[in-house]
N, C-alpha and C positions, 0 to 999 in steps of 0.2 A: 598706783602708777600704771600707766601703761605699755602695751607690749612694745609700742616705737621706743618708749625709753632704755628698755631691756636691750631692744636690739642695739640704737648707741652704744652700750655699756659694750656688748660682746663686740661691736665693729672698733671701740676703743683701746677695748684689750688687745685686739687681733695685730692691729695696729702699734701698740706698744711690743707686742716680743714681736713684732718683724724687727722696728727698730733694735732691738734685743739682739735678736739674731745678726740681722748686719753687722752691731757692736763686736759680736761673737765669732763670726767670719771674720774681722777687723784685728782680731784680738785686740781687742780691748776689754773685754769680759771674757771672765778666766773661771770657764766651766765648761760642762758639754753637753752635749747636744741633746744626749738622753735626760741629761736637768732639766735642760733647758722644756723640751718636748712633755716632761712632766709636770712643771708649771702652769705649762698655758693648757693642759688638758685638765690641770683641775680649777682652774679659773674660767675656763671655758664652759667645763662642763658646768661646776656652779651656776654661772649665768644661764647657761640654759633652761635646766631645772626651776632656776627662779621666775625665769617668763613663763614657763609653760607648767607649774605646778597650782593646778584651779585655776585655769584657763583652758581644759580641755583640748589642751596642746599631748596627745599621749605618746605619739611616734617623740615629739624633741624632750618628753620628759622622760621616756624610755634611753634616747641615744645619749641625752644629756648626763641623766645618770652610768651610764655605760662610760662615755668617755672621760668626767670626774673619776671613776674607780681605775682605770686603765693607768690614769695619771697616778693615783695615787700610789698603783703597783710600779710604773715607773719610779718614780721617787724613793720607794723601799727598795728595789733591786737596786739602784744607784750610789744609797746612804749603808746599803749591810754588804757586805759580803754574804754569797752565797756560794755553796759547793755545786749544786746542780740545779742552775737556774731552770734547764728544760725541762723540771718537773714540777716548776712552780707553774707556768705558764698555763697551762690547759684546767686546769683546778681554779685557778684563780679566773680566769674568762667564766670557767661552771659556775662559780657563786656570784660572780660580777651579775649573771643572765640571769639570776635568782633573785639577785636585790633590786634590780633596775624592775623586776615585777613585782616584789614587793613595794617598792614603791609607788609602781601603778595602783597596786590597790589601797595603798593610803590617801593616793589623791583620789581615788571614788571605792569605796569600800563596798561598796553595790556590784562591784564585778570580783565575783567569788574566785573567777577563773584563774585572775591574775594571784590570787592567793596560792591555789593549787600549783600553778607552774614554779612562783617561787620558792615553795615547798620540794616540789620534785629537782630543782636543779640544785638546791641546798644540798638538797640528800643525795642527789647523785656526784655533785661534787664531793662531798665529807665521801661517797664510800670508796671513791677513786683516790682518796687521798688517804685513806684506810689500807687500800689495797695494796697499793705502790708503792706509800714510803713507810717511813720509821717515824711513823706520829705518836705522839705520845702528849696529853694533857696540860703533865709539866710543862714537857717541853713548850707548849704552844703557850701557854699562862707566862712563861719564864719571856719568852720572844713579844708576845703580847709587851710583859711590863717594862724590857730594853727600849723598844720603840717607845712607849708613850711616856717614858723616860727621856731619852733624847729628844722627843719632839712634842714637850708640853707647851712649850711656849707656843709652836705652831696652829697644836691643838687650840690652845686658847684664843690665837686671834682668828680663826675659821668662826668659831663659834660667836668671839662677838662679833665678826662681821654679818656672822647670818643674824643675830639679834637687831643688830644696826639695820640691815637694809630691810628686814621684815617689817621692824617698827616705822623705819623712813615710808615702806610701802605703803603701812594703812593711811596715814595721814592725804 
């Protein structure tokens, strides 16, 4: 496929939660805003990555991955309760800036550097979040298996959709 089609898809999507949103201003859809904005950041961000992943697109597969995880931390702050959201936030940007260059170096594994950065934001994420709170293994294992608990069916349709539009792409 090519990149015009990709762009379609994201001018499709972009286009579908306006209407979304209208709906939502309308009340007519009965949710909020922060769902709503977590949605389209991980649909968004997906498509991005999928136009610019081996097309040497690195800035839209860097920001694409960025805004995908953003979404995704939206949606978990939205679906859990938390006690002190303010200390989720900056920890989770550190590892977000860590994968999105992990990333990069999966799409060209010939640029080492991208390795080291996500290495260094990993680590300095994990020691801020060592520091600051009351992390604990369990605890993160126990949280890990509630989420993908509640959200296995989701998990599973992300995944076949990425299998779906992968396989649509080589053809």
């Amino acid at each position: 496929m090519n990149v015009n089609y990709y762009s379609k898809i994201i001018f499709y999507f972009t286009l579908f939660f306006i209407f979304i949103i209208l709906l939502w201003l309308l009340d007519v859809v009965n949710t909020n805003l922060i769902e709503l904005s977590a949605y389209f950041s991980i649909v968004l961000g997906i498509s991005m990555a999928l136009i610019s992943f081996g097309n040497n697109k690195k800035v839209v597969l860097f920001l694409g991955t960025i805004i995908f995880f953003i979404g995704l931390v939206f949606f978990i702050l939205n679906s859990f309760n938390f006690y002190q959201i303010n200390r989720l936030i900056l920890p989770s940007f550190i590892l977000i800036i860590g994968t999105s260059f992990f990333i990069l170096f999966i799409d060209d594994s010939s640029k080492k550097k991208n390795l080291f950065f996500s290495f260094f934001f990993w680590i300095a994420g994990l020691i801020y979040i060592m520091i600051s709170g009351e992390f604990s293994f369990p605890k993160f294992f126990s949280s890990i298996k509630e989420v993908a608990y509640s959200f296995w069916m989701v998990m599973l349709l992300v995944f076949g959709a990425y299998l779906f539009l992968n396989n649509y792409s080589k053809k």
